[in-house]
C-alpha positions as CSV (number, residue, x, y, z in Angstrom):
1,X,-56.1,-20.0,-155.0
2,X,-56.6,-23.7,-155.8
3,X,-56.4,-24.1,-159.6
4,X,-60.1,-25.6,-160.7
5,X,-58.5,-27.5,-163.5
6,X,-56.3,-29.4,-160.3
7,X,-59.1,-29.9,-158.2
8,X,-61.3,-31.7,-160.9
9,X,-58.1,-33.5,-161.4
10,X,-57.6,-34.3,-157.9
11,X,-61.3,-35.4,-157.8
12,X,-61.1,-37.6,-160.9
13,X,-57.8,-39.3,-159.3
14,X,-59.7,-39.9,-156.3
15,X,-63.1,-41.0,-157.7
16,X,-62.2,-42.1,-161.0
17,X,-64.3,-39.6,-162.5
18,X,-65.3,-36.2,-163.3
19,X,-67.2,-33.7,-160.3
20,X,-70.7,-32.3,-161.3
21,X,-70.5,-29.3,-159.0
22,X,-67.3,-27.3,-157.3
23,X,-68.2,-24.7,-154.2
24,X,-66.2,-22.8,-151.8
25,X,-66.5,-20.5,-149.2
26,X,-63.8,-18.0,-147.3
27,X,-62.2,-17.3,-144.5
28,X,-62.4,-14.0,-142.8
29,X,-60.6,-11.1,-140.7
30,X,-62.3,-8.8,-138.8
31,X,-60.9,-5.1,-139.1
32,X,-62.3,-4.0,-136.0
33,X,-64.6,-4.8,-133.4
34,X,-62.9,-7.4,-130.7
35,X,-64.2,-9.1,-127.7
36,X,-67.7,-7.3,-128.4
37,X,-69.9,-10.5,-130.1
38,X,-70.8,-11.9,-126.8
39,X,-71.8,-8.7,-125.5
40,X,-74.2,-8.3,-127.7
41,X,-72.4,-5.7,-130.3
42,X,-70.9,-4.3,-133.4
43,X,-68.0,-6.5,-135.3
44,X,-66.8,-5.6,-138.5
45,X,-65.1,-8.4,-140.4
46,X,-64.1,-8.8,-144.5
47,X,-64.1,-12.2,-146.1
48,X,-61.0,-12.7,-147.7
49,X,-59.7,-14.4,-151.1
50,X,-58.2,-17.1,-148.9
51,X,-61.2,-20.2,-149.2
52,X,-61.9,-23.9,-148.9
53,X,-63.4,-25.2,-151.8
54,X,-65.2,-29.0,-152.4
55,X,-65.8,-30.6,-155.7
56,X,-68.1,-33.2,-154.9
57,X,-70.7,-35.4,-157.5
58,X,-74.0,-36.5,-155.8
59,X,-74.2,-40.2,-154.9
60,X,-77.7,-42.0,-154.7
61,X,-76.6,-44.7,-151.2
62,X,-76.3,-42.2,-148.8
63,X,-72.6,-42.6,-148.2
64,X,-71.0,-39.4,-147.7
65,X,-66.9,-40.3,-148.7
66,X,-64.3,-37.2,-148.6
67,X,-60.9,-36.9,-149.7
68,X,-58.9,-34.1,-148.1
69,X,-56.3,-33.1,-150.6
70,X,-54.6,-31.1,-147.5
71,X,-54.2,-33.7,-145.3
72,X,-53.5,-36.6,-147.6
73,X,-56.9,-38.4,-146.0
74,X,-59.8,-40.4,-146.5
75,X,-63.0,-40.4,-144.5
76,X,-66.4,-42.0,-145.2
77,X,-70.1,-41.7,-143.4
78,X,-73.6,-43.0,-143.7
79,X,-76.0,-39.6,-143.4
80,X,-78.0,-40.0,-140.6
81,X,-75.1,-41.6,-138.6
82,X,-74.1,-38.9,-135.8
83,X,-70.9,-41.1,-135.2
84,X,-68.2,-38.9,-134.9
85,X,-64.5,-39.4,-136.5
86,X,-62.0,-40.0,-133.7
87,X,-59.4,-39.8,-136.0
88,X,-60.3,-37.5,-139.0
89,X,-61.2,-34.1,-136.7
90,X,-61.4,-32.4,-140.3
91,X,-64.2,-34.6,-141.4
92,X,-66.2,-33.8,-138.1
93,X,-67.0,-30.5,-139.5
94,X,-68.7,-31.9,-142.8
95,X,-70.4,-34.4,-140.6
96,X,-71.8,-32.3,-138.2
97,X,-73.3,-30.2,-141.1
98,X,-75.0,-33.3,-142.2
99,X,-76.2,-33.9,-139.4
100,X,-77.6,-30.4,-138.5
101,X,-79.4,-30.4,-142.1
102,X,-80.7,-33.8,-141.9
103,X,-82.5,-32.4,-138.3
104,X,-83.9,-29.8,-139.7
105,X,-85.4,-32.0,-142.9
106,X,-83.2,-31.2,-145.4
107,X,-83.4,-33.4,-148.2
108,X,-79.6,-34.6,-148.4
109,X,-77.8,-37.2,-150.6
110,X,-74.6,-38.8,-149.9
111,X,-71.6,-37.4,-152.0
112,X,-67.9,-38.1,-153.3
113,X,-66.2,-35.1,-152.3
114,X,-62.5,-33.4,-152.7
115,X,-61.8,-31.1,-150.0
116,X,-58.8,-28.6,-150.1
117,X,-58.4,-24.9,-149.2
118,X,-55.8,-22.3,-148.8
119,X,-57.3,-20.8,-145.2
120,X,-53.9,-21.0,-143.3
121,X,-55.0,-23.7,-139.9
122,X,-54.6,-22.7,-136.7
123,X,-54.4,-19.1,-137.9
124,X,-57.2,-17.2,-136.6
125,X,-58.8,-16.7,-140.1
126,X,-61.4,-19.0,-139.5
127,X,-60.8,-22.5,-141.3
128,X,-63.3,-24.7,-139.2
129,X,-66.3,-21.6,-140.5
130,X,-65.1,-21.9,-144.1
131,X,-65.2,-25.6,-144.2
132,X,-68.6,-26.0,-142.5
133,X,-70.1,-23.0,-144.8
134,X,-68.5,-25.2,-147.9
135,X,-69.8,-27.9,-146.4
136,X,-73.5,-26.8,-146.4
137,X,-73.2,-25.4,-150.0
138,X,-71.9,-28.9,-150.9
139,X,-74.9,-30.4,-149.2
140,X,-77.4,-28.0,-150.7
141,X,-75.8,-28.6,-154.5
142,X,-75.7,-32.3,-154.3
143,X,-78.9,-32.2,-152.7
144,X,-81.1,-29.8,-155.3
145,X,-82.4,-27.5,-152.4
146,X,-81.1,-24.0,-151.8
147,X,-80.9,-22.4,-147.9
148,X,-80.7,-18.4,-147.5
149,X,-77.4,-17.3,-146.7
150,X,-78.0,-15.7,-143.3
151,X,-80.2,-19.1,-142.1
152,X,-76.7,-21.3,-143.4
153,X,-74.5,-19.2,-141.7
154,X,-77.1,-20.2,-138.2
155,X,-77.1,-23.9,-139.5
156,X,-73.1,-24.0,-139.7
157,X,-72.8,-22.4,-136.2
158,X,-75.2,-24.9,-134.5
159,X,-73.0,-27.9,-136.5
160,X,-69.5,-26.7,-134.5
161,X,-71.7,-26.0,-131.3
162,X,-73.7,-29.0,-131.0
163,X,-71.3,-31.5,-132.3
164,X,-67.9,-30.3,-132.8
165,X,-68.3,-28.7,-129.4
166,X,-66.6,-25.3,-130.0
167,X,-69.5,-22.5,-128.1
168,X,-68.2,-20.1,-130.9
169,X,-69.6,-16.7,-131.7
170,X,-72.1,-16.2,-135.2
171,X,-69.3,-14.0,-137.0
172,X,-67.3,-16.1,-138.6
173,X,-69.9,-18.2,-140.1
174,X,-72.0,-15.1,-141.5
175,X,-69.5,-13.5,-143.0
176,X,-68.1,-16.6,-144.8
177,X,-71.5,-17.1,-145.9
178,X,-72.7,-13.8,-146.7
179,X,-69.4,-12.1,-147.9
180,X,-69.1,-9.1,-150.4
181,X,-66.5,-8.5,-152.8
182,X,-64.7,-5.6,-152.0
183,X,-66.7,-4.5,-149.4
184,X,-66.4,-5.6,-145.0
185,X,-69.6,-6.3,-143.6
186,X,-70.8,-4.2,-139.9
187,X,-72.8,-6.8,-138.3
188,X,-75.1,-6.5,-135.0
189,X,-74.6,-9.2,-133.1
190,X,-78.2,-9.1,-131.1
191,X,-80.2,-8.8,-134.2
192,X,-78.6,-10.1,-137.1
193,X,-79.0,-7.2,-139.2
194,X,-75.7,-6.0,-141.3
195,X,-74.5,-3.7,-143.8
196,X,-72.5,-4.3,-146.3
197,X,-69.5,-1.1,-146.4
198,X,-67.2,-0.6,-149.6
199,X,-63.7,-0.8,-149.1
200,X,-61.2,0.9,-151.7
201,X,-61.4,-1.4,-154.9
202,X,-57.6,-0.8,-155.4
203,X,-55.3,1.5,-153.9
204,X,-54.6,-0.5,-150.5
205,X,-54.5,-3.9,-149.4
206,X,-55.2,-6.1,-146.2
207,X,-52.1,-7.4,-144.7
208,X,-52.7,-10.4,-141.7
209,X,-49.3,-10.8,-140.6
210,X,-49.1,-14.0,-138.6
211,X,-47.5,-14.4,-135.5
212,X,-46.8,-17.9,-135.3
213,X,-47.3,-17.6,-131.8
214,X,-49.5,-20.6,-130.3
215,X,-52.7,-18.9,-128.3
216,X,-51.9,-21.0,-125.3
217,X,-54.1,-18.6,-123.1
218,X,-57.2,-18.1,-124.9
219,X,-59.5,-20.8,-123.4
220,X,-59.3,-19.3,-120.0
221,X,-59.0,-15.8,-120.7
222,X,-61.9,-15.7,-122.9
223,X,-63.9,-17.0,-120.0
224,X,-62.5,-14.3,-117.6
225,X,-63.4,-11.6,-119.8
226,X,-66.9,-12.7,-120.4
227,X,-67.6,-13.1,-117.0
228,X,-66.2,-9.8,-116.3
229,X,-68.0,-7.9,-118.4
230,X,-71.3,-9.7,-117.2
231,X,-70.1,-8.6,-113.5
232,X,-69.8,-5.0,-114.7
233,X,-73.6,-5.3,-116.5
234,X,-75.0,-7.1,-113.1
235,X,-73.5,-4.2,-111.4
236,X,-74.7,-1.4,-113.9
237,X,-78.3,-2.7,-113.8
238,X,-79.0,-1.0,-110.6
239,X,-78.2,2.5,-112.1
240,X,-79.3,1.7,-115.8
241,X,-82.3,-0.9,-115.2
242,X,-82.8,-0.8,-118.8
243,X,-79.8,-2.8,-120.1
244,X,-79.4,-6.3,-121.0
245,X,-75.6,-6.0,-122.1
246,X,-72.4,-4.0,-122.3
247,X,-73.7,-3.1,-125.8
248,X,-76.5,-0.8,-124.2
249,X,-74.0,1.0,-122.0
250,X,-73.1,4.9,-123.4
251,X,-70.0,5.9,-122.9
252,X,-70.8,8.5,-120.8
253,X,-73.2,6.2,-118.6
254,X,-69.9,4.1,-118.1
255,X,-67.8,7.3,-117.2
256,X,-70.5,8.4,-115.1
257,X,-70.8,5.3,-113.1
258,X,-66.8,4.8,-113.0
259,X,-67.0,4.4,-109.2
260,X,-69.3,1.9,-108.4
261,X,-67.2,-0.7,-110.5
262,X,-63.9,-3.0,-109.5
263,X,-60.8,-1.1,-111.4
264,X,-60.1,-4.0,-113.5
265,X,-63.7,-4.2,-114.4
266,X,-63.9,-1.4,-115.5
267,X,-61.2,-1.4,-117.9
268,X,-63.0,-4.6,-119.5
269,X,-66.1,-2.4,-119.7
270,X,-64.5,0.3,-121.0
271,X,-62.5,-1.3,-123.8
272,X,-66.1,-3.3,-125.0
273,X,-68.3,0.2,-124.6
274,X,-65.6,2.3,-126.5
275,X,-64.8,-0.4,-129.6
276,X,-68.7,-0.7,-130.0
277,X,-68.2,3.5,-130.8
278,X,-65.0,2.7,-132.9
279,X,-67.3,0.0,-135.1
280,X,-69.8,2.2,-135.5
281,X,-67.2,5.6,-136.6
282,X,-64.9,2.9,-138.5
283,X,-68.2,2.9,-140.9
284,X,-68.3,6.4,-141.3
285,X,-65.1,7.0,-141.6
286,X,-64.9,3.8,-144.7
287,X,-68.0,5.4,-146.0
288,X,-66.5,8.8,-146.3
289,X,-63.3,7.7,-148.0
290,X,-61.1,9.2,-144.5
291,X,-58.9,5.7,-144.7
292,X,-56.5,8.2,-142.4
293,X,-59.7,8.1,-139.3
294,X,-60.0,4.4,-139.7
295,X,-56.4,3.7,-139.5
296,X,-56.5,5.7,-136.6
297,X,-59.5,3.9,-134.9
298,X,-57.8,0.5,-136.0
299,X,-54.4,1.9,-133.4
300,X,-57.1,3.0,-130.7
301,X,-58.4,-0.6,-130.9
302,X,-55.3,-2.2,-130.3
303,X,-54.0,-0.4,-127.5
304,X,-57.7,-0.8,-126.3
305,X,-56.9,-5.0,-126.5
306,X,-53.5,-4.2,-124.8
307,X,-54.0,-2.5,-122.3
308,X,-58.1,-2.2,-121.4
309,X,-58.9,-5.6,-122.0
310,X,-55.2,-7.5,-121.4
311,X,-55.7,-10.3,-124.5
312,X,-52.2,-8.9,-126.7
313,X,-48.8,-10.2,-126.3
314,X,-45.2,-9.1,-126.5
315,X,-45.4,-11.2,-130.0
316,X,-48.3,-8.7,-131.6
317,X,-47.4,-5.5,-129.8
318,X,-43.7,-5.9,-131.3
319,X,-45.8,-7.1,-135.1
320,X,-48.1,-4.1,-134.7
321,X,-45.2,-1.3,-133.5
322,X,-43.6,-2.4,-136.7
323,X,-45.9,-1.9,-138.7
324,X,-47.2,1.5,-137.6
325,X,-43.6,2.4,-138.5
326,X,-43.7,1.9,-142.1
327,X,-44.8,4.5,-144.3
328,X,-48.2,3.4,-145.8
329,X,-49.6,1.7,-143.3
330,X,-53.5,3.6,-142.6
331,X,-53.7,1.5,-139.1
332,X,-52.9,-1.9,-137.6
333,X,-54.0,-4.0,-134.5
334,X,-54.5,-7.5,-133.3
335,X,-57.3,-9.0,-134.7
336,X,-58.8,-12.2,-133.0
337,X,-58.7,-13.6,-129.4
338,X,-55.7,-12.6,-128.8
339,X,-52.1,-14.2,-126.8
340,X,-51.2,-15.1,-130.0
341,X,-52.5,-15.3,-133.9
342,X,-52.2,-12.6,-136.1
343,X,-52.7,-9.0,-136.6
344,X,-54.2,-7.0,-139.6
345,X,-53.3,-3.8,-141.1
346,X,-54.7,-1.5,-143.9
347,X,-51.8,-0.9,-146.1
348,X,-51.3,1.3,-149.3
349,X,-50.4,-1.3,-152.4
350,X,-47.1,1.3,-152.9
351,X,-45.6,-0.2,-149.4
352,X,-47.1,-3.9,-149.3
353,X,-43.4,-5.2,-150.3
354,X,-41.4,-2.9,-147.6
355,X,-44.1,-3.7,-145.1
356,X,-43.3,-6.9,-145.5
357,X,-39.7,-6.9,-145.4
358,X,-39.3,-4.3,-142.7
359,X,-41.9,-5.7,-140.5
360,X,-40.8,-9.4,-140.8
361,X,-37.0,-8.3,-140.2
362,X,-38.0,-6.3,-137.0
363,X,-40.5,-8.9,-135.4
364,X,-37.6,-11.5,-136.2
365,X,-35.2,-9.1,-134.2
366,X,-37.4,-8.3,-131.4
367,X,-39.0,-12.0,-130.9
368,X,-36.6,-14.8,-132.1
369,X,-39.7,-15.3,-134.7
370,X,-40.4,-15.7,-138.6
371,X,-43.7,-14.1,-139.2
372,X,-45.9,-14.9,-142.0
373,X,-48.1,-12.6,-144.1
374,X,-51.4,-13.0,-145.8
375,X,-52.2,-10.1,-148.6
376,X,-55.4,-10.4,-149.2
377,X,-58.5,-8.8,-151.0
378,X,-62.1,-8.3,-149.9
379,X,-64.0,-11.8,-151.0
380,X,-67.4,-12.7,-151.8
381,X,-69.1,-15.4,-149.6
382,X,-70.0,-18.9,-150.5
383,X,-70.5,-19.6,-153.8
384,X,-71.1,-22.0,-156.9
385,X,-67.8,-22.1,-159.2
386,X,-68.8,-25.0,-161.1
């Protein structure tokens, strides 16, 4: 965690005087529940201690300026100026929260602001979310208005739609914005609605293990499987007039309809219909205490992703056979897009060290690769520090 003493510090080196407010907000990791957002269904994701946090002090011109203490730069915009930054891409993502807020009548004020964060980039734990969700706290604290959690979390995904550009999914922005400690979130996609679920306080931990694998594929593959799926739902719609999206599709419906689908369709069918079930008996299992079902719904996910839906890769098959062969490890799968990023397991605290060690030394072995690993804690959502 970034130190608040170091970031006032950082703040009063770069402004030349002390912040009035600090904020930050997490990234995430979904436990289970891939590849079903955009068909309308159940994910199930955890914000984690890893965050972005801004110390910022209101300003009275307008002018928005921004120090990123990660990348060593400065930035600086008018509010109300959609301009974007052709060089500082991180800046885009505080901008275009501006200028979602100022749209909607918000009444901003310019800010100095320190930005830093210890999400890893390019990771798969959601950065870009974390930084937009600090973003709009920043706005809202500087500002003197408040927003409802759930309505940022809509605001922040419209900002890295309609001017970063990126057509990404609500999860990542709820769930930064509307985290509970110790506890993973099982949100409906179609409606919004979510429950909070307790995870174990202490006993076990969350390890991401990192691939370091670029997801060279994902742009084109997530376009495949999306129109795949909406193939399969144009093709169930003759025999189940009532559905609107794989999410209204039983598995026995699917089973029972089989034939009237393209092989390969059907596998993408099949892995969405069957991980909405696994969501949905992940949350009994949690709620029950049975860590040893969920584990075991986390490994029916995975080989789901491998070999229903075609998104793993040689890279997290070899991370996640490790680490089903340590001793203390509930469950692990690929979590994310997929070709690449990271995986996440549910390991007792007892064998965090050896998983680390024994995993790491065979993905090194069977890839060429160093891995990296994230141990990490169920986080609250965005919040005030200062």
């Amino acid at each position: 965690m970034t130190d608040l003493s170091d970031l006032q510090a950082s703040f009063e080196h770069a402004f030349g005087s002390r912040p009035t407010f600090v904020v930050r907000a997490p990234g995430r990791v979904n436990l289970i529940g891939e590849h079903t957002d955009y068909n309308d269904g159940f994910v199930f994701p955890a914000a984690i201690d890893y965050d972005v946090r801004i110390a910022g002090r209101p300003r009275d011109d307008g002018e928005v300026r921004l120090w990123s203490a990660l990348f060593g730069r400065r930035a600086r915009f008018m509010l109300g100026s959609g301009r974007r930054s052709r060089r500082g891409g991180w800046s885009n993502y505080v901008r275009g929260v501006g200028v979602i807020l100022a749209s909607e009548g918000y009444p901003l004020r310019g800010m100095d602001a320190v930005v830093t964060g210890t999400v890893p980039l390019s990771s798969g734990l959601s950065s870009s979310a974390a930084l937009e969700v600090a973003s709009c706290l920043a706005y809202e604290v500087a500002g003197d208005f408040s927003i409802e959690p759930k309505r940022r979390a809509l605001l922040c995904q419209r900002a890295e739609r309609e001017y970063v550009g990126v057509q990404c999914g609500i999860m990542d922005q709820f769930i930064s914005s509307l985290g509970r400690a110790d506890h993973a979130l099982m949100i409906d996609t179609r409606s919004l609605d979510y429950r909070p679920v307790p995870l174990p306080s202490s006993g076990v931990s969350i390890v991401i293990g990192n691939t370091n694998k670029p997801r060279g594929l994902v742009d084109s593959a997530y376009n495949e499987r999306r129109a795949q799926c909406e193939e399969g739902v144009a093709l169930l719609q003759d025999a189940l007039p009532g559905i609107r999206a794989l999410r209204d599709v039983a598995p026995s419906d699917l089973e029972r309809h089989a034939a009237e689908l393209d092989p390969v369709v059907l596998r993408r069918c099949r892995h969405v219909v069957l991980e909405n079930e696994r969501v949905l008996d992940s949350v009994r299992a949690l709620e029950a205490g049975d860590l040893d079902r969920f584990g075991l719904l986390m490994n029916e996910s995975h080989d789901s992703l491998r070999d229903d839906y075609e998104v793993s890769c040689a890279e997290l098959d070899a991370m996640v056979e490790a680490a089903r062969g340590v001793e203390g490890v509930y469950g692990s799968r690929m979590t994310g897009a997929g070709f690449g990023g990271c995986t996440v397991s549910l390991v007792a605290d007892s064998a965090v060290e050896e998983f680390q060690s024994a995993v790491g030394a065979e993905y090194r072995r069977r890839t060429g690769r160093e891995a990296t690993f994230y141990v990490c804690r169920a986080s609250a959502g965005a919040e005030r520090l200062l």
